[in-house]
N, C-alpha and C positions, 0 to 999 in steps of 0.2 A: 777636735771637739767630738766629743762623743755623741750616741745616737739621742741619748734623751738630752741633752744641754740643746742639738737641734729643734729638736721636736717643743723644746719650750720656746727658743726661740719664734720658730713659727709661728707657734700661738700666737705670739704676742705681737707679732707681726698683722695675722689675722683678726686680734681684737683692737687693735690700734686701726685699721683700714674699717671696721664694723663702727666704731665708733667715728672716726671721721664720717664715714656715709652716715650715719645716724644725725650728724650735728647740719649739712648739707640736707639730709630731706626734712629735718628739725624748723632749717631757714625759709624751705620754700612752703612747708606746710602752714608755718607763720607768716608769707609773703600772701599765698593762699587766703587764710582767713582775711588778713586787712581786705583784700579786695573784694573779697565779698562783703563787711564791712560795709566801705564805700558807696557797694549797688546797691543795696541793701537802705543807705541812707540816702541812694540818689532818686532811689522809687518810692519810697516813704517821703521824698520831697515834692515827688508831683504828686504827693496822696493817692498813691498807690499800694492796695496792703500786698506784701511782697506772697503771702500765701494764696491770693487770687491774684497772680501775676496773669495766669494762663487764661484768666478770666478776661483782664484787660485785653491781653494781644486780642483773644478773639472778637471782642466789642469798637478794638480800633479798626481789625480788617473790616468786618461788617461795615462801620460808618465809613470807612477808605474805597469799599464796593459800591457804596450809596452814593456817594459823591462822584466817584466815574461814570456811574449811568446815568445821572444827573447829567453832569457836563457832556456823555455823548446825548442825550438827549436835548439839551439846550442846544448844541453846535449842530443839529440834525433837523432843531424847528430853523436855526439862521440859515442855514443853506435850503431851504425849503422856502424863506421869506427873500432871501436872494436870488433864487433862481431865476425867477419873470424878468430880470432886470440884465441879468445874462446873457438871456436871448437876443437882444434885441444885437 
């Protein structure tokens, strides 16, 4: 085989593998979307708008903080109204 009948070869070697990867990041860029997709419709299902997502997370830690001081404050009056009773 001569040099250039190679060199097409090659090619074509190289545009067949270009295109196989192309069809392969084709599937996962489509697997990709669906999944966003789905979160997308799973945040818009607790009425959540997905562009103030960042908004929520920081509104849930906030009330998540509130609720732990809370409860070490309630567990801090009971062992405060238990303790007399300890003593003895």
């Amino acid at each position: 085989m001569d040099e250039l009948a190679q060199r097409l070869e090659d090619a074509i070697a190289r545009r067949d593998k270009v295109l196989a990867e192309k069809q392969r990041l084709q599937g996962k860029l489509e697997s990709a979307q669906q999944a966003q997709q789905e979160v997308e419709a799973e945040i818009k299902a607790k009425k959540i708008d997905p562009e103030k997502i960042d908004d929520a997370i920081e509104q849930l830690k906030t009330s998540y903080e509130s609720l732990v001081d809370q409860i070490e404050q309630e567990i801090g009056e009971a062992e405060e109204a238990i303790a007399p009773f300890l003593k003895e």
